[in-house]
C-alpha positions in Angstrom: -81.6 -23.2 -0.6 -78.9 -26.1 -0.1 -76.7 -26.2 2.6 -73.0 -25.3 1.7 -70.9 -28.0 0.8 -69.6 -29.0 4.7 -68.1 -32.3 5.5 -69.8 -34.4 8.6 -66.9 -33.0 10.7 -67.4 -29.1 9.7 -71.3 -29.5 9.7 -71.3 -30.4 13.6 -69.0 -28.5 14.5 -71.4 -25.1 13.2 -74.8 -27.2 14.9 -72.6 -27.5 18.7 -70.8 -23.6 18.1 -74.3 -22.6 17.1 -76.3 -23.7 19.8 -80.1 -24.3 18.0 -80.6 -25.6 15.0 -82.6 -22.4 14.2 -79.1 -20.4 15.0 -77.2 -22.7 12.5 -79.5 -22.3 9.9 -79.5 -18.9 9.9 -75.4 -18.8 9.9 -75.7 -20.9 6.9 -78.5 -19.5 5.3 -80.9 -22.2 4.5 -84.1 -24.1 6.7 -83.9 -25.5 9.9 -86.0 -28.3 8.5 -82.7 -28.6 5.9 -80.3 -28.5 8.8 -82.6 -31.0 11.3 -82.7 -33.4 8.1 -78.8 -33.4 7.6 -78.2 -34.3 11.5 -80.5 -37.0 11.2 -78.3 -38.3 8.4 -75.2 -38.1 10.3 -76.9 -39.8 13.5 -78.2 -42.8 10.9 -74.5 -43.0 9.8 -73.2 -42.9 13.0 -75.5 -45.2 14.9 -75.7 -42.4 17.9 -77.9 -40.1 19.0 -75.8 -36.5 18.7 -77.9 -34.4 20.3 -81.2 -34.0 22.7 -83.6 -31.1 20.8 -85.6 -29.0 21.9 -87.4 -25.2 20.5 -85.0 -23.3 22.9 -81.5 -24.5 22.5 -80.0 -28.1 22.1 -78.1 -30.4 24.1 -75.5 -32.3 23.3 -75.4 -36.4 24.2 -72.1 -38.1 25.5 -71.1 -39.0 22.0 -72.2 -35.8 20.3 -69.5 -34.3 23.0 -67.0 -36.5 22.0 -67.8 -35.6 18.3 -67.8 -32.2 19.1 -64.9 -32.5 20.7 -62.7 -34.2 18.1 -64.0 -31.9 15.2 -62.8 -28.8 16.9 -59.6 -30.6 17.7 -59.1 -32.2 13.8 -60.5 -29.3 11.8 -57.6 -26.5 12.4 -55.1 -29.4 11.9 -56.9 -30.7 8.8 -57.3 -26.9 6.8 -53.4 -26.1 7.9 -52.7 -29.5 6.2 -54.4 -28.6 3.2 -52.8 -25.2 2.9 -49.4 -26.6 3.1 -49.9 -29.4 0.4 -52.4 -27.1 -1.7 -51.8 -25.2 -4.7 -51.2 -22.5 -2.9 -48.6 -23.3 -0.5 -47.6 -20.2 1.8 -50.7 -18.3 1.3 -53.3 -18.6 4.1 -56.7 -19.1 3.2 -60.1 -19.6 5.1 -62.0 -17.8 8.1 -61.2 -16.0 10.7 -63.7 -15.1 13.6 -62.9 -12.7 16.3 -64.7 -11.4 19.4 -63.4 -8.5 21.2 -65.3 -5.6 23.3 -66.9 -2.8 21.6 -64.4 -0.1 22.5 -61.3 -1.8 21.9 -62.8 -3.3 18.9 -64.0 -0.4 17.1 -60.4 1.8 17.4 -58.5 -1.0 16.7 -59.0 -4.4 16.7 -60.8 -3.5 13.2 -58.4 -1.6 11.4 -55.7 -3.5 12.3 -57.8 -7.4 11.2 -58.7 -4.8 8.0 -55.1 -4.6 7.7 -54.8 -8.6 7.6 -57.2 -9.2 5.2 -55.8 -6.4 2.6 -52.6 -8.1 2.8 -54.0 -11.4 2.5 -56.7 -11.9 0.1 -57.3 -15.5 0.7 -58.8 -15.5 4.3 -62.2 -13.8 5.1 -62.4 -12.0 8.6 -65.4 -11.8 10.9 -65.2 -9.6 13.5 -68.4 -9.9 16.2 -68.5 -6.5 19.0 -70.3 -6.8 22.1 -70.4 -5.1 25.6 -72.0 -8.9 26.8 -69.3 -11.8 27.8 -68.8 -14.6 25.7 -68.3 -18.1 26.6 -65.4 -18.3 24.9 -64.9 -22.5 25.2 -68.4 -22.9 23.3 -68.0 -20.5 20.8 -67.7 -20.4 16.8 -65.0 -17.6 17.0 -60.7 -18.5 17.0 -60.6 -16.2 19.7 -61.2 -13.7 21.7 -59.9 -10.1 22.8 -60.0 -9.1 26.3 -59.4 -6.4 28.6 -58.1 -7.9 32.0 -56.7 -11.6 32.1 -59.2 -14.0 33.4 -58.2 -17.0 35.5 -59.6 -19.7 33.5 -57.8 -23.2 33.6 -60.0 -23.7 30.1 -58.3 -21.3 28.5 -55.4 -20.1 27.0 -54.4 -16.4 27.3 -51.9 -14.7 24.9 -50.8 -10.6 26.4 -50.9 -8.3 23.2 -50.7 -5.1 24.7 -49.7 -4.4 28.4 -52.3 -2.1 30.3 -53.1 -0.8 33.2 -56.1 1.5 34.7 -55.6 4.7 35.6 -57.9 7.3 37.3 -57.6 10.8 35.9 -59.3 13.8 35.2 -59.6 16.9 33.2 -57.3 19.9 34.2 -60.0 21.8 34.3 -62.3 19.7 37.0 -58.4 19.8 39.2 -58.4 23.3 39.2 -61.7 23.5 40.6 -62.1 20.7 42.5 -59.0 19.8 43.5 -56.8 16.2 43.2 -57.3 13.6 45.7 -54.0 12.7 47.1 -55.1 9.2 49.1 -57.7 6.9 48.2 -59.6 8.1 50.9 -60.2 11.3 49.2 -62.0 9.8 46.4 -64.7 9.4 48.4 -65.4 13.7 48.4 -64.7 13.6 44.7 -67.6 13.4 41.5 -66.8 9.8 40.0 -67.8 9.0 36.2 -68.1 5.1 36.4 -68.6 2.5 33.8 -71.4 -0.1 33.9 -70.2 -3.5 33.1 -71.9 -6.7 32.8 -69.8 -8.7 34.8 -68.6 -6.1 37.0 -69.5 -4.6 40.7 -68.8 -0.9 38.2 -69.0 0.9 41.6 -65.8 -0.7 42.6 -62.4 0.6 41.7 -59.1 -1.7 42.1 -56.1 -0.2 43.1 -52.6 -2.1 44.8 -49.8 -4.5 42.9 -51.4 -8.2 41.2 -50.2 -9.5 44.8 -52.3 -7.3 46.8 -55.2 -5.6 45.7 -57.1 -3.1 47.3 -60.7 -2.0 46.4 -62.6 1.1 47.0 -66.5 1.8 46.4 -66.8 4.8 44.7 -69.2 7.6 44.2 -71.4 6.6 41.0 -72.0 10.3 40.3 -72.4 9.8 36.6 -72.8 5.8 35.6 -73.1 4.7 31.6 -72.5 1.5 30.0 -70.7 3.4 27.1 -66.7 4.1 27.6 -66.3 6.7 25.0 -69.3 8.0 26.8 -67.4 8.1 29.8 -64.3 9.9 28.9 -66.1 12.1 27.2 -67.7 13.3 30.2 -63.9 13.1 32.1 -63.1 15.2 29.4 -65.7 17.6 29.7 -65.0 18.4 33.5 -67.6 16.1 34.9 -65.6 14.3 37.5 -62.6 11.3 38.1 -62.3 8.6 36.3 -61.0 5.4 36.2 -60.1 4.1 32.6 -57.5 2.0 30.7 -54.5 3.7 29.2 -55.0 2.3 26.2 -57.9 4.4 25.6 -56.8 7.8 27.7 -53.2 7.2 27.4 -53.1 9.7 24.4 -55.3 11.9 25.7 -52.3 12.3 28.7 -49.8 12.8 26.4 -51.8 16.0 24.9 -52.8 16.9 28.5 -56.5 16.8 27.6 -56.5 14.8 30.8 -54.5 14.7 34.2 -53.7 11.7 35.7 -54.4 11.4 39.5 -53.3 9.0 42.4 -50.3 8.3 40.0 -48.4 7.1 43.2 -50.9 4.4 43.8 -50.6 1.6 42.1 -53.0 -0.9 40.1 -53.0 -4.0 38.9 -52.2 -5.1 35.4 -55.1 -5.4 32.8 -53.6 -6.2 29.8 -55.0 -6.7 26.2 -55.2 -10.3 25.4 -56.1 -13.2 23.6 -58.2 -15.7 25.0 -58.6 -19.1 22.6 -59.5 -22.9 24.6 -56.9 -25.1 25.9 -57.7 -27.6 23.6 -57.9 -26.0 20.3 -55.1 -26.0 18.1 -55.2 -22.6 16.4 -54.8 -22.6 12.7 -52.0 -21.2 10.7 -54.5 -17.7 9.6 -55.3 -17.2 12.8 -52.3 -17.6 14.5 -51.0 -15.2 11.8 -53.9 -13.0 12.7 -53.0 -13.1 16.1 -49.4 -12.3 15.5 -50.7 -9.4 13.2 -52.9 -7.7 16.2 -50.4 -8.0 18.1 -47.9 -5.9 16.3 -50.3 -3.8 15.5 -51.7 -2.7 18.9 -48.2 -2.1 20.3 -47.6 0.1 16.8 -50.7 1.9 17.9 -50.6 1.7 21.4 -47.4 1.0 22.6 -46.1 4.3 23.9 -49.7 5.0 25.2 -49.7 2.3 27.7 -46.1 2.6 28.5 -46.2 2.9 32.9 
């Protein structure tokens, strides 16, 4: 099978986003040996070495950076020039790739980009879910959504929701077990905790963004799963420290209690992350416009503090 009909620009710009050549391939849905043969092509036409191979993952040279670089800088500009000269002038048209966490994702992130797509039949969405980080600089994806801004002087970060975590309960497990009333308390109380990646998951953040304290929990029932979690909150299992955009309705209907409501936490808003560098197109900055409204129509009075 041929590969797809990419310019030299769009072609490296998949092999560096990719990673192997055996990754690319795959995306694109031919041989490696087809996509080794067309990088050979390009290095012959540029006079430079683009990249160092090897079975595992590829490297790139100096001036395959550079190329890399440029493409990521020039392709956005060059597809928003096309759609404002083209045929179609005003509709938006080409790919959007999105990364977001599984939870988040799953309730909302894909109805609402299902949304986007039904209302513009030009652009095709990929949406990619995932409990693991993702290097967001050295990715194929426009961006990414978040939980919790990350410093990051790579990257840019746009707030589509404003979020906090909260620890609550279920009125039942109160009644029984009590409410802690200091932070000190929490340490004679059953705590469901959530196993991240990239997390210490025993440790709970309480305080203002300017002074944060933290408190080591009891891990009395750990899972990697949030739903998971707050299904066990829900079920009278113990405390539990979770966003409101996910148990914010769940207080509203007073299927949970919230706890320590006194005691403040720092912000963990939804948001964008994209790189510093990368000028986002016109579809996904329309995409990104459309989440956006969308997750405060959603979520807005859930995550109202």
């Amino acid at each position: 099978m041929d590969l797809p009909d990419l310019d030299d620009l769009e072609f490296f710009d998949g092999i560096a986003t990719a990673g192997t050549l055996t990754e690319a391939a795959r995306r694109w849905g031919v041989s490696t040996s087809a996509v080794s043969k067309r990088l050979a092509s390009l290095e012959r036409r540029l006079g430079a070495q683009l990249v160092r191979r090897s079975t595992r993952r590829l490297s790139l040279t100096d001036e395959g950076d550079r190329y890399a670089a440029g493409a990521a800088r020039l392709l956005p500009l060059i597809s928003d020039l096309e759609e404002d000269v083209g045929r179609r002038r005003g509709a938006l048209r080409g790919r959007v790739a999105v990364h977001a966490t599984m939870g988040l994702g799953r309730s909302h992130v894909a109805p609402a980009l299902g949304a986007f797509a039904a209302t513009n039949p030009g652009v095709s969405v990929e949406l990619e879910l995932s409990h693991l980080p993702l290097h967001v600089a050295g990715s194929p994806f426009d961006f990414a959504i978040r939980v919790g801004h990350r410093d990051d002087s790579a990257l840019l970060c746009r707030t589509l929701l404003p979020n906090r975590r909260v620890v609550c309960a279920s009125p039942g497990y109160v009644t029984e077990h009590g409410a802690p009333r200091c932070l000190t308390d929490i340490a004679e109380h059953q705590c469901i905790v959530i196993r991240e990646i990239d997390t210490d998951h025993t440790v709970w953040r309480f305080g203002d963004d300017a002074a944060e304290t933290t408190v080591r929990v009891p891990g009395t029932m750990i899972t990697n799963d949030g739903d998971v979690a707050t299904r066990w909150c829900v079920d009278g299992h113990g405390l539990l420290m979770r966003s409101l955009w996910h148990v914010g309705p769940l207080l509203r209907d007073g299927v949970l209690v919230r706890v320590l409501h006194e005691v403040p936490t720092p912000r963990a808003d939804v948001v964008a992350m994209y790189p510093a560098g990368r000028h986002l197109s016109r579809r996904a900055a329309a995409a990104l416009d459309h989440l956006a409204d969308e997750l405060d129509r959603r979520l807005g009075d859930a995550t109202a503090d």
